[in-house]
PDB file as gemmi writes it, atoms N, CA and C in Angstrom:
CRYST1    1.000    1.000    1.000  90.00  90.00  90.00 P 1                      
ATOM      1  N   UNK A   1       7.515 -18.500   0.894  1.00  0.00           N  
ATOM      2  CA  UNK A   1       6.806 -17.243   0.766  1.00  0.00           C  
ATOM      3  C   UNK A   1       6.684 -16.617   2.149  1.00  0.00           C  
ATOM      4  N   UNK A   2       7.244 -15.294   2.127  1.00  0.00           N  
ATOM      5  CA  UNK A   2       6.950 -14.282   3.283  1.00  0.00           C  
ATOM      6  C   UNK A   2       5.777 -13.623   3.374  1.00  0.00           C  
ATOM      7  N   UNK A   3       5.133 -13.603   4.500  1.00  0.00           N  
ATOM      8  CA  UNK A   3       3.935 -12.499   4.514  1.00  0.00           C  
ATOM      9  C   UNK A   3       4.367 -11.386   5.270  1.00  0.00           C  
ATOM     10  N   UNK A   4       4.295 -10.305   4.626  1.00  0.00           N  
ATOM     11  CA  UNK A   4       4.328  -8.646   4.788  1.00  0.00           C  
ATOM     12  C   UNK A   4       3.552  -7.924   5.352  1.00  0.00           C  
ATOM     13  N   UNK A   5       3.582  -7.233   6.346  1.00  0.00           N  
ATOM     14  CA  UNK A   5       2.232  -6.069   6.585  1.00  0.00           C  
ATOM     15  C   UNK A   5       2.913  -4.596   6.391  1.00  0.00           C  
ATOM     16  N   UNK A   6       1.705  -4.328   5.218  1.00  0.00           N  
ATOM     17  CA  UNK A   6       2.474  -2.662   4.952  1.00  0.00           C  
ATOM     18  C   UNK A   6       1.159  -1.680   5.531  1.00  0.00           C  
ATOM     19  N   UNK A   7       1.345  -1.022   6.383  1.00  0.00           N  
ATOM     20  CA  UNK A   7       0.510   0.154   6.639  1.00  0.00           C  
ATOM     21  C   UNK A   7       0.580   0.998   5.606  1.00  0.00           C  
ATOM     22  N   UNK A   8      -0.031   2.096   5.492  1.00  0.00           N  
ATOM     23  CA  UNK A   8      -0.427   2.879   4.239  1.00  0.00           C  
ATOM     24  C   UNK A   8       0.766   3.846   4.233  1.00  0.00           C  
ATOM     25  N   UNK A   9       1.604   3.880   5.210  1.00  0.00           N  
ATOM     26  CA  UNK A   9       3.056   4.836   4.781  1.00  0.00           C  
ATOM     27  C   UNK A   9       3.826   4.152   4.104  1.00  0.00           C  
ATOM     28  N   UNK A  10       4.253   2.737   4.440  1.00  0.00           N  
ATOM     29  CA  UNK A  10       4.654   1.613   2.997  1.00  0.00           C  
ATOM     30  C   UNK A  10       4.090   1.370   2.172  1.00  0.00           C  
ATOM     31  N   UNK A  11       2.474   1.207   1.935  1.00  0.00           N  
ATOM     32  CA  UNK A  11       2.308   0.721   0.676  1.00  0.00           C  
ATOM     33  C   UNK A  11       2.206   2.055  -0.134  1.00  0.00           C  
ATOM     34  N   UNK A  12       2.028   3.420   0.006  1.00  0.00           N  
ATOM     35  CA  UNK A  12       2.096   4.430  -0.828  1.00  0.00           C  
ATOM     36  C   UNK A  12       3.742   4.524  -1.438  1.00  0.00           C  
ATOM     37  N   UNK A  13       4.628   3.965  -0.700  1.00  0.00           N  
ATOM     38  CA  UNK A  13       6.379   3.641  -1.168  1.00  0.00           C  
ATOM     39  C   UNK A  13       6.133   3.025  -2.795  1.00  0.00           C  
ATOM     40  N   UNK A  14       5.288   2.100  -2.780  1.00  0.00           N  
ATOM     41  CA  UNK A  14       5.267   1.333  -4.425  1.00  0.00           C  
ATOM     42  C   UNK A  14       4.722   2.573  -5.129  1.00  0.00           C  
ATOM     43  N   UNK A  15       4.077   3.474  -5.172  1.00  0.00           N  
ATOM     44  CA  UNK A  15       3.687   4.483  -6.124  1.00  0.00           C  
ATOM     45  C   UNK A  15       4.127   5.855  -6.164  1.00  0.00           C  
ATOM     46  N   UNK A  16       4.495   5.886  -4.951  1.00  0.00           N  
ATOM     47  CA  UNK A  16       5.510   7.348  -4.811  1.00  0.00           C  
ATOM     48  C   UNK A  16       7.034   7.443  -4.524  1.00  0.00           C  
ATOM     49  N   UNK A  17       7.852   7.436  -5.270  1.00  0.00           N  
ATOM     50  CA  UNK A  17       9.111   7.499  -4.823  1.00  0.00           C  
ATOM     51  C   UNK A  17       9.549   8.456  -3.223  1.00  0.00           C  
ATOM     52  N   UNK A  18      10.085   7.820  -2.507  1.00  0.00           N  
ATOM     53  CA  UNK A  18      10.270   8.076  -1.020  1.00  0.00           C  
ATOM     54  C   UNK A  18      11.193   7.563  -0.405  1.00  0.00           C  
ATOM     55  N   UNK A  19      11.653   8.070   0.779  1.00  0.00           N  
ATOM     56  CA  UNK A  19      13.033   7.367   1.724  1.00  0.00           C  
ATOM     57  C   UNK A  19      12.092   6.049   2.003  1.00  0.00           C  
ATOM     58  N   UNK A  20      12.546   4.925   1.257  1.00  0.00           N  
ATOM     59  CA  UNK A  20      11.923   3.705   1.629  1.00  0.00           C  
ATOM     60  C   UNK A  20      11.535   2.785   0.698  1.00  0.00           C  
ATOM     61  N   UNK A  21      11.444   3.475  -0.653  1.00  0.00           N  
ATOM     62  CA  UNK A  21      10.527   3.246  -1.683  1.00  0.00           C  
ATOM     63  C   UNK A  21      11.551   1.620  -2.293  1.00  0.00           C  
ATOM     64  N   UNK A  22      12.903   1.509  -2.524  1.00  0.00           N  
ATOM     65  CA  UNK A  22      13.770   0.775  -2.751  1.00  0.00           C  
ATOM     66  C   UNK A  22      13.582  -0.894  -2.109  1.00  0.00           C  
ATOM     67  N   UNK A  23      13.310  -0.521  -0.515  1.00  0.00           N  
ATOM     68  CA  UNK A  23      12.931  -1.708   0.515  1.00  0.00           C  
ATOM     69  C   UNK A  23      11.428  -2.533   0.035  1.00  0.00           C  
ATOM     70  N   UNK A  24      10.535  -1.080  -0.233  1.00  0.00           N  
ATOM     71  CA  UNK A  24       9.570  -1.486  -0.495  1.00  0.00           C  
ATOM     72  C   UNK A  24       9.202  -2.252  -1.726  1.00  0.00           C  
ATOM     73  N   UNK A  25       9.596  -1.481  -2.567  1.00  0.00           N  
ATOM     74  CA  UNK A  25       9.413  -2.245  -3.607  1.00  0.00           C  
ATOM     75  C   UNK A  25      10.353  -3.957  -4.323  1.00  0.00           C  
ATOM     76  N   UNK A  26      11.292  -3.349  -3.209  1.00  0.00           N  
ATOM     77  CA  UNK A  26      11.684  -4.873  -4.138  1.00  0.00           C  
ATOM     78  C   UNK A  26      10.910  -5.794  -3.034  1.00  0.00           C  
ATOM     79  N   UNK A  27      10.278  -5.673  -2.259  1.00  0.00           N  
ATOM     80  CA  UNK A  27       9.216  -6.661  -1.369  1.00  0.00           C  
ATOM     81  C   UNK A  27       8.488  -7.077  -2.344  1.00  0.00           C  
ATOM     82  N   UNK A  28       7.415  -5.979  -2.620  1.00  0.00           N  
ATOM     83  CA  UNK A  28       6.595  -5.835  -3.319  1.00  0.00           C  
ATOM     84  C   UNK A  28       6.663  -6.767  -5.150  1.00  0.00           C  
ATOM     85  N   UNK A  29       7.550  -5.768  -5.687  1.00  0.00           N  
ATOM     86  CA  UNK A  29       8.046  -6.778  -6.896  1.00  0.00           C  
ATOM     87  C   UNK A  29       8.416  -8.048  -7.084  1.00  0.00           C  
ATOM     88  N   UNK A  30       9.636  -8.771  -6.127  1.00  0.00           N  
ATOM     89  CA  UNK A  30      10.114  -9.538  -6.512  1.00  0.00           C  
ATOM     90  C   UNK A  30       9.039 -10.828  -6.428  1.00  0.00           C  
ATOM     91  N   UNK A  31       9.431 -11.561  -7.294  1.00  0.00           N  
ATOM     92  CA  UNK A  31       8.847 -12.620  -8.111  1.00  0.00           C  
ATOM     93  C   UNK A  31       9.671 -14.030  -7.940  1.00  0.00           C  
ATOM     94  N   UNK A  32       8.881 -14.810  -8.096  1.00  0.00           N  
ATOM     95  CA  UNK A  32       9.205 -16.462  -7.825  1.00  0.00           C  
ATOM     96  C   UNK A  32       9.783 -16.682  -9.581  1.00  0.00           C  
ATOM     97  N   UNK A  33      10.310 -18.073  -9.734  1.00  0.00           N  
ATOM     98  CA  UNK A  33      11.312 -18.313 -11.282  1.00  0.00           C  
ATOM     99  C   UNK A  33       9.621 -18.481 -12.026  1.00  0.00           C  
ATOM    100  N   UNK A  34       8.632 -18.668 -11.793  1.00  0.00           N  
ATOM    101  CA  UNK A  34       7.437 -18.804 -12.506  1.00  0.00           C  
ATOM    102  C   UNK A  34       6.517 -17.541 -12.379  1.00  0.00           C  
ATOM    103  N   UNK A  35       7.056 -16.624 -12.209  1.00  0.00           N  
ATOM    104  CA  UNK A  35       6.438 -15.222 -12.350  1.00  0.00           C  
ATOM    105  C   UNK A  35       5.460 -14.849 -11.442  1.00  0.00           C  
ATOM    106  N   UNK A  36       5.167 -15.448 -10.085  1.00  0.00           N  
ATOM    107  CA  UNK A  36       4.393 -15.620  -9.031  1.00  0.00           C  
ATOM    108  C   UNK A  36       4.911 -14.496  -8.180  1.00  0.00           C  
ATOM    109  N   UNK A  37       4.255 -13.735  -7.597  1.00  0.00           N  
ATOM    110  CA  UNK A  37       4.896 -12.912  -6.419  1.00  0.00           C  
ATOM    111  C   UNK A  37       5.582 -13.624  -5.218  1.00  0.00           C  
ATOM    112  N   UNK A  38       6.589 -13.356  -4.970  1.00  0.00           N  
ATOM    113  CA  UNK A  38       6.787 -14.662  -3.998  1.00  0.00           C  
ATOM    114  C   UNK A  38       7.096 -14.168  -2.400  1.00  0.00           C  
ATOM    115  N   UNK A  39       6.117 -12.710  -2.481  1.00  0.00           N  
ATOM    116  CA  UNK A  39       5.644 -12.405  -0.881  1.00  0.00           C  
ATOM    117  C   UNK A  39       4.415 -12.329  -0.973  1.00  0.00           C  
ATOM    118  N   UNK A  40       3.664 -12.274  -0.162  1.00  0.00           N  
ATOM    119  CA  UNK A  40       2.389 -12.028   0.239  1.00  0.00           C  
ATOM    120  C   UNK A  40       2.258 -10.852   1.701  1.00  0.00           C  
ATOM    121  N   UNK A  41       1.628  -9.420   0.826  1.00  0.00           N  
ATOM    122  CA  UNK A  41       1.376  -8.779   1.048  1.00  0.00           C  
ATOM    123  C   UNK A  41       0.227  -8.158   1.350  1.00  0.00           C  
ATOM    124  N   UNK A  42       0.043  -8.338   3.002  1.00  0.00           N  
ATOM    125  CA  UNK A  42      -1.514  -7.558   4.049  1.00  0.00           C  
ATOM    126  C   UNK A  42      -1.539  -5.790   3.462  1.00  0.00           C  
ATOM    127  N   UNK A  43      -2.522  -5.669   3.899  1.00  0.00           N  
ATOM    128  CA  UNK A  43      -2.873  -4.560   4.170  1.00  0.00           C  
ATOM    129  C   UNK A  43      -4.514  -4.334   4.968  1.00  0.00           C  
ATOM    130  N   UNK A  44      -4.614  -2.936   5.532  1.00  0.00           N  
ATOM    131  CA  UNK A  44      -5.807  -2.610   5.908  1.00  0.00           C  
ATOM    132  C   UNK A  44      -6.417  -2.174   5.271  1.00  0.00           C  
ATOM    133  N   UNK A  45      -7.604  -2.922   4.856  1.00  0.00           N  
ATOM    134  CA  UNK A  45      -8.703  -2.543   4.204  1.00  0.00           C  
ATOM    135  C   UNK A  45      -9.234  -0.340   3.585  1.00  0.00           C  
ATOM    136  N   UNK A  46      -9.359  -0.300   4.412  1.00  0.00           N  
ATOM    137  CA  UNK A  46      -9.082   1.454   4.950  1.00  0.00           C  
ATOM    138  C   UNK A  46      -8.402   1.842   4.581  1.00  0.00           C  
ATOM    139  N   UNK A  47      -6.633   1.530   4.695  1.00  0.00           N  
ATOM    140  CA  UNK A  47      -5.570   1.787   4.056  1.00  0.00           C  
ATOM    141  C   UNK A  47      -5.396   2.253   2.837  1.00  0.00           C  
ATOM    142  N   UNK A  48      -6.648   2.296   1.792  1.00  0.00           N  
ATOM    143  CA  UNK A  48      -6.624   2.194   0.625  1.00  0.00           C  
ATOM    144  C   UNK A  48      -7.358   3.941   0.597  1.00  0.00           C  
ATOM    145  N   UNK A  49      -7.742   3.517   1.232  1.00  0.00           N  
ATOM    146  CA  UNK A  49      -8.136   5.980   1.646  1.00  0.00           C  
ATOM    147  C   UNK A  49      -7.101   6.402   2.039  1.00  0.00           C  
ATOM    148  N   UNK A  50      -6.149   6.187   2.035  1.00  0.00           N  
ATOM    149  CA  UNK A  50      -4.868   6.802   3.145  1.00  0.00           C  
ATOM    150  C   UNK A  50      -4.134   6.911   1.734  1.00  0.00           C  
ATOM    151  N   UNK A  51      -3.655   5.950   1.386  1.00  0.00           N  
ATOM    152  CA  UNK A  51      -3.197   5.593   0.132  1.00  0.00           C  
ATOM    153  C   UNK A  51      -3.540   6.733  -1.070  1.00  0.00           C  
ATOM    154  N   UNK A  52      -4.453   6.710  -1.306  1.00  0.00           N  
ATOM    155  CA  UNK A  52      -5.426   7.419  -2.193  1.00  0.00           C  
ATOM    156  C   UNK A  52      -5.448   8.818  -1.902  1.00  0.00           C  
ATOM    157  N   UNK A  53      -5.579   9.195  -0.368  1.00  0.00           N  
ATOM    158  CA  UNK A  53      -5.466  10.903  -0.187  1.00  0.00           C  
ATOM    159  C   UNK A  53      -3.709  11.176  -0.343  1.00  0.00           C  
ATOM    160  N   UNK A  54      -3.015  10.326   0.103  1.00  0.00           N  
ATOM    161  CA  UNK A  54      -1.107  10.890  -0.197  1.00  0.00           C  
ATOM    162  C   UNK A  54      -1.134  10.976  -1.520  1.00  0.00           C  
ATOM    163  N   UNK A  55      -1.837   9.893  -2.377  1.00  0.00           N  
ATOM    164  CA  UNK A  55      -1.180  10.534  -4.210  1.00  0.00           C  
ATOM    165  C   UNK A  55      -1.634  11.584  -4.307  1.00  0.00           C  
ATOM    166  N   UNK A  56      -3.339  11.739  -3.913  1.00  0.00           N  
ATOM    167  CA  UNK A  56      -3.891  12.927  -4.088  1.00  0.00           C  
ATOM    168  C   UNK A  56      -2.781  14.443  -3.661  1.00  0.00           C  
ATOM    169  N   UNK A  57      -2.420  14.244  -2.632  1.00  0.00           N  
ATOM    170  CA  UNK A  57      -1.657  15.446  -2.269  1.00  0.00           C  
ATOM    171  C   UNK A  57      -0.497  15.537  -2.844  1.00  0.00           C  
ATOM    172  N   UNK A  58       0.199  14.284  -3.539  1.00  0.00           N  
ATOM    173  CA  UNK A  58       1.445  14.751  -4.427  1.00  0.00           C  
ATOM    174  C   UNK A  58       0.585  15.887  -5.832  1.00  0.00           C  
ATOM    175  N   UNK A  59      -0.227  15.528  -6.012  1.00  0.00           N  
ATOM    176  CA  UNK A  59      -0.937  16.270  -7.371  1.00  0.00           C  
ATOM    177  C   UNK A  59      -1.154  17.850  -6.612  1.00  0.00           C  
ATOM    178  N   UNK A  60      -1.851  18.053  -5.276  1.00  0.00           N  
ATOM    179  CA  UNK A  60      -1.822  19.431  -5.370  1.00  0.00           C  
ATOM    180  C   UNK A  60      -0.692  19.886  -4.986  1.00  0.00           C  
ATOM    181  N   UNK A  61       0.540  19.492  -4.466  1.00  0.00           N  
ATOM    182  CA  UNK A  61       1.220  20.034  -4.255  1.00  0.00           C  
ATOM    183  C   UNK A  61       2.448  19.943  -5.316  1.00  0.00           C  
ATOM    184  N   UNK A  62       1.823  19.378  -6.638  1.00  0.00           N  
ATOM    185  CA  UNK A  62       2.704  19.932  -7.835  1.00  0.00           C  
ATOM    186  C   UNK A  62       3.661  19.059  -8.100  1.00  0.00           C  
ATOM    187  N   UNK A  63       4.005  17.534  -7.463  1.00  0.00           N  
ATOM    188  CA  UNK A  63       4.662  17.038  -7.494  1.00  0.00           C  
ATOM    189  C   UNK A  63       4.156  15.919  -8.632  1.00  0.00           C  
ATOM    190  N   UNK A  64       3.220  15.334  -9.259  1.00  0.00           N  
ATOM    191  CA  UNK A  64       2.462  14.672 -10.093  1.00  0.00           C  
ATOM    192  C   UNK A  64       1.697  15.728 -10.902  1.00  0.00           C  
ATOM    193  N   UNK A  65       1.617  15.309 -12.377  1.00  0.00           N  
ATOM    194  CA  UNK A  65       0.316  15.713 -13.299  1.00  0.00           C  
ATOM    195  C   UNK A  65      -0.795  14.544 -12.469  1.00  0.00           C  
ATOM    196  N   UNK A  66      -2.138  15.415 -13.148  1.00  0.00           N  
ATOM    197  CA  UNK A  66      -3.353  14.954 -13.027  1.00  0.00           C  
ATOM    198  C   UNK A  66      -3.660  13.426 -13.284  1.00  0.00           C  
ATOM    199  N   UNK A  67      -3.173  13.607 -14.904  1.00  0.00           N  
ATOM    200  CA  UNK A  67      -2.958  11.935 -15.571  1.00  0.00           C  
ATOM    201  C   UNK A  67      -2.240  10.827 -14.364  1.00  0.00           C  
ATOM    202  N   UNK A  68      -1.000  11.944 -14.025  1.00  0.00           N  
ATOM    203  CA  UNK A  68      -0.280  10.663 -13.114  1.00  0.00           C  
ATOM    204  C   UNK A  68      -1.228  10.155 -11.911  1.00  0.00           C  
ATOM    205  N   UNK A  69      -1.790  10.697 -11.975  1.00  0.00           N  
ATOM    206  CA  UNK A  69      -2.486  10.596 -10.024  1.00  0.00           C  
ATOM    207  C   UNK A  69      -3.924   9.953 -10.347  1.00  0.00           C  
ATOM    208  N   UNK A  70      -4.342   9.697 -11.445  1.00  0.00           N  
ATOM    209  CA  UNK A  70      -5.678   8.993 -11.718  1.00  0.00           C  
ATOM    210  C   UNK A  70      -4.591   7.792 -12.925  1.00  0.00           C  
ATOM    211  N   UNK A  71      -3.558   7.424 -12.911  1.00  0.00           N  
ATOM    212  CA  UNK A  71      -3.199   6.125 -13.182  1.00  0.00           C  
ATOM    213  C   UNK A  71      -2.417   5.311 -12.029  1.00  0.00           C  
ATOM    214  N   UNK A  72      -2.182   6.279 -11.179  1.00  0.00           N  
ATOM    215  CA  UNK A  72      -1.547   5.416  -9.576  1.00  0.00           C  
ATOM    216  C   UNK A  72      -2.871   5.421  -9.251  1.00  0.00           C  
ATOM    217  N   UNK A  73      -3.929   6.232  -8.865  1.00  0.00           N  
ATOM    218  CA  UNK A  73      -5.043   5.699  -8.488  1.00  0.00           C  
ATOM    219  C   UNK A  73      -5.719   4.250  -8.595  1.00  0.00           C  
ATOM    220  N   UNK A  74      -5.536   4.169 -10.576  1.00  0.00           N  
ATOM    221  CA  UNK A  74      -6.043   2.725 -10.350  1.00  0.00           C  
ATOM    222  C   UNK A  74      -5.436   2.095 -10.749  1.00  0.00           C  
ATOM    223  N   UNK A  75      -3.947   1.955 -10.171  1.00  0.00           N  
ATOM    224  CA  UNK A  75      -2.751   1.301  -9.882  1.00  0.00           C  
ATOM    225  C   UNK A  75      -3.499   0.659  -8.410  1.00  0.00           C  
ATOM    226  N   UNK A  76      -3.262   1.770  -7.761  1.00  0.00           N  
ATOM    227  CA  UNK A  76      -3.641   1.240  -6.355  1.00  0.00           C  
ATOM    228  C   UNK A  76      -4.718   0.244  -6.654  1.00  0.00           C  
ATOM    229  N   UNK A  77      -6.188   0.478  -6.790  1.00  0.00           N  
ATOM    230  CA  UNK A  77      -6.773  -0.273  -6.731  1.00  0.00           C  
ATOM    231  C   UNK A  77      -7.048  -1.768  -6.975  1.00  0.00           C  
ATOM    232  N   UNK A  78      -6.429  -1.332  -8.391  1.00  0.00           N  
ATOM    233  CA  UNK A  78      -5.534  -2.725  -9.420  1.00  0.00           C  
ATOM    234  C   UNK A  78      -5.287  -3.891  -8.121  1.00  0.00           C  
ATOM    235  N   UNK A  79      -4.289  -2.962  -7.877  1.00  0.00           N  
ATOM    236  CA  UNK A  79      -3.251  -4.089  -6.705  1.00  0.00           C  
ATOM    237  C   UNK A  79      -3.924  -4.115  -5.717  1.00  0.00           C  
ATOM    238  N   UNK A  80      -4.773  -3.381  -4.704  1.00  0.00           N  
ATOM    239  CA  UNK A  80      -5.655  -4.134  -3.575  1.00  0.00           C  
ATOM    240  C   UNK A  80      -6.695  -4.796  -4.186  1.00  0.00           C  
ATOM    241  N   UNK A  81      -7.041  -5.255  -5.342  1.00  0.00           N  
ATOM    242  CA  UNK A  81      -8.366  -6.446  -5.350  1.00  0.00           C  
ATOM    243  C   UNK A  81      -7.697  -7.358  -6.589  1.00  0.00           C  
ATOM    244  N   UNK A  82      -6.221  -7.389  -6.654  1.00  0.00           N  
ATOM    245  CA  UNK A  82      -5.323  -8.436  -7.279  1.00  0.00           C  
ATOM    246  C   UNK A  82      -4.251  -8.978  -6.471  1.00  0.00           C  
ATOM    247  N   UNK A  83      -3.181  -8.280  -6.050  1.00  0.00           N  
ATOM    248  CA  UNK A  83      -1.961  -8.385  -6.181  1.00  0.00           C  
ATOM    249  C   UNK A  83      -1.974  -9.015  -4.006  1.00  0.00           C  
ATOM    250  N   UNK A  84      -2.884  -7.462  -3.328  1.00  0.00           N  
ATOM    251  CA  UNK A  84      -2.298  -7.642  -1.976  1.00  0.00           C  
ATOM    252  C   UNK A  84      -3.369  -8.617  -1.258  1.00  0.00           C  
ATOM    253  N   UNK A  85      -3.396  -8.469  -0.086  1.00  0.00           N  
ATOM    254  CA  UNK A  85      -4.705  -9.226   0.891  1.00  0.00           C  
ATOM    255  C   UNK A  85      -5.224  -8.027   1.786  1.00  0.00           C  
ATOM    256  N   UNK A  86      -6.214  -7.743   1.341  1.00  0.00           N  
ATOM    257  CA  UNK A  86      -6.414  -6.450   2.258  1.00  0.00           C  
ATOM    258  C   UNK A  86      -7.249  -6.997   3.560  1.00  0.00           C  
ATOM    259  N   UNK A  87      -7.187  -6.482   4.500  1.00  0.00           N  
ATOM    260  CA  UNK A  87      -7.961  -7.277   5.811  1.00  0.00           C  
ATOM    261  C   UNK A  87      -8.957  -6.207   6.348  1.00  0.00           C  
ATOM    262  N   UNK A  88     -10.139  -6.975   6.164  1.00  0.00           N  
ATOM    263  CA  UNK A  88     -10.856  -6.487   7.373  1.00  0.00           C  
ATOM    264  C   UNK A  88     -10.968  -6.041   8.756  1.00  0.00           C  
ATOM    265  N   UNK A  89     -11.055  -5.134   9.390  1.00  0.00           N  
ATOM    266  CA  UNK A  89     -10.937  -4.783  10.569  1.00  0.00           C  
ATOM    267  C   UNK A  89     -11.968  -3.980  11.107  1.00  0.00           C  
ATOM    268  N   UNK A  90     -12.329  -5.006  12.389  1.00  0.00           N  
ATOM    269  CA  UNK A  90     -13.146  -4.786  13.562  1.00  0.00           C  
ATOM    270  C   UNK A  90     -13.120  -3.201  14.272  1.00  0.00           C  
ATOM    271  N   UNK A  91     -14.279  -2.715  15.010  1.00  0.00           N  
ATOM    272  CA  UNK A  91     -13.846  -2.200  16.064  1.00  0.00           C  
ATOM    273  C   UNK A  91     -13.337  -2.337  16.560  1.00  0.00           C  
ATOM    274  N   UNK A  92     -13.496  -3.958  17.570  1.00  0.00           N  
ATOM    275  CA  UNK A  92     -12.801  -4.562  18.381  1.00  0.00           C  
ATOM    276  C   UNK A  92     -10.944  -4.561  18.540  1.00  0.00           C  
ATOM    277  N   UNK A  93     -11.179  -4.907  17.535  1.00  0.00           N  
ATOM    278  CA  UNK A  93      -9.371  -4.437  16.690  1.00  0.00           C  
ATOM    279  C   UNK A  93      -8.751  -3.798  16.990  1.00  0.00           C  
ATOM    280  N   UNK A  94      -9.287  -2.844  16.883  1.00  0.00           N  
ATOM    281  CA  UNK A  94      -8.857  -0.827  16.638  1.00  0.00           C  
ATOM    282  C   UNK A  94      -9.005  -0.916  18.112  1.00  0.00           C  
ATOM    283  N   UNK A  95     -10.329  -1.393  18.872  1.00  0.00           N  
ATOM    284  CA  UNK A  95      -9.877  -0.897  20.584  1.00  0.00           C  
ATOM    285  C   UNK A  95      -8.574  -1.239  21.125  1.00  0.00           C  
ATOM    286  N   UNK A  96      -8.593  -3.271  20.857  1.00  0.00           N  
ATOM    287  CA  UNK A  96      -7.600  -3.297  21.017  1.00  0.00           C  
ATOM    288  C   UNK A  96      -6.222  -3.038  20.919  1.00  0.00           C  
ATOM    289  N   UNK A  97      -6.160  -2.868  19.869  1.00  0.00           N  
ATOM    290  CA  UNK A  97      -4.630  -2.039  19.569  1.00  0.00           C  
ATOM    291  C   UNK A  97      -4.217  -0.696  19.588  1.00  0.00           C  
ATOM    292  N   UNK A  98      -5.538   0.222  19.912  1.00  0.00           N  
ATOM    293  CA  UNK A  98      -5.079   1.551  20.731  1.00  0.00           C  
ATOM    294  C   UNK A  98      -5.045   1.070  22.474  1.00  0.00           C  
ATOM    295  N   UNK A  99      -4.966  -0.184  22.719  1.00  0.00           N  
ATOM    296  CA  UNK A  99      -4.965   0.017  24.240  1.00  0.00           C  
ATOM    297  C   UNK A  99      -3.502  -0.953  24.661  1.00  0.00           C  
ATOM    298  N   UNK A 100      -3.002  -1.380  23.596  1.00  0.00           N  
ATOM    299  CA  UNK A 100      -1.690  -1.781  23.132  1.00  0.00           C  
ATOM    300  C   UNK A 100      -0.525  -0.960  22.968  1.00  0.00           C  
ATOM    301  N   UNK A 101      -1.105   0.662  22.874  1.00  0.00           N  
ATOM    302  CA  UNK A 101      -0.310   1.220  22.466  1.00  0.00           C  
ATOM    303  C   UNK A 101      -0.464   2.379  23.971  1.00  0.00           C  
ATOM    304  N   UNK A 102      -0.882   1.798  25.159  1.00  0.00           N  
ATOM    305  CA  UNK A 102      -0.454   2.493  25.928  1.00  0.00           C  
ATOM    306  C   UNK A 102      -0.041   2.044  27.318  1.00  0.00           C  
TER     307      UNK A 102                                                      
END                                                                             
């Protein structure tokens, strides 16, 4: 088993078709011979607002019905308190890794 980290521009790939969506999802999907996911997939906690405002904006910008965007909604959710590992994150965190990034 692989562990994955998808920031919220990959994990919105499993619900929105996108340049990427193909990579992503067969991460995401593929399955062990006993029907087990056989990656293990992070995410940031937070991530799940990020997530949540991109479907939102496929709906106003006409690209989703309403229905669609309140069943990826709790698609998403579904899968962050089943499927992924969502992680907690510090301030500390966030300092550090904006000071990583310069």
């Amino acid at each position: 088993m692989s562990t994955y980290y998808f920031d919220s521009s990959a994990w919105v790939k499993v619900y929105v078709p996108e340049t990427g969506t193909p990579w992503v999802t067969n991460i995401f999907g593929t399955k062990t011979p006993s029907g087990q996911p056989l990656h293990r997939i992070a995410v940031v906690n937070i991530g799940i607002v990020e997530v949540a405002a991109a479907i939102a904006r496929r709906e106003r910008m006409g690209q989703i019905r309403p229905e669609k965007r309140q069943q990826l909604y709790k698609r998403v959710w579904f899968d962050n308190n089943i499927r992924l590992l969502p992680l907690g994150i510090s301030n500390d965190i966030i300092h550090s890794a904006a000071v990583l990034t310069q």
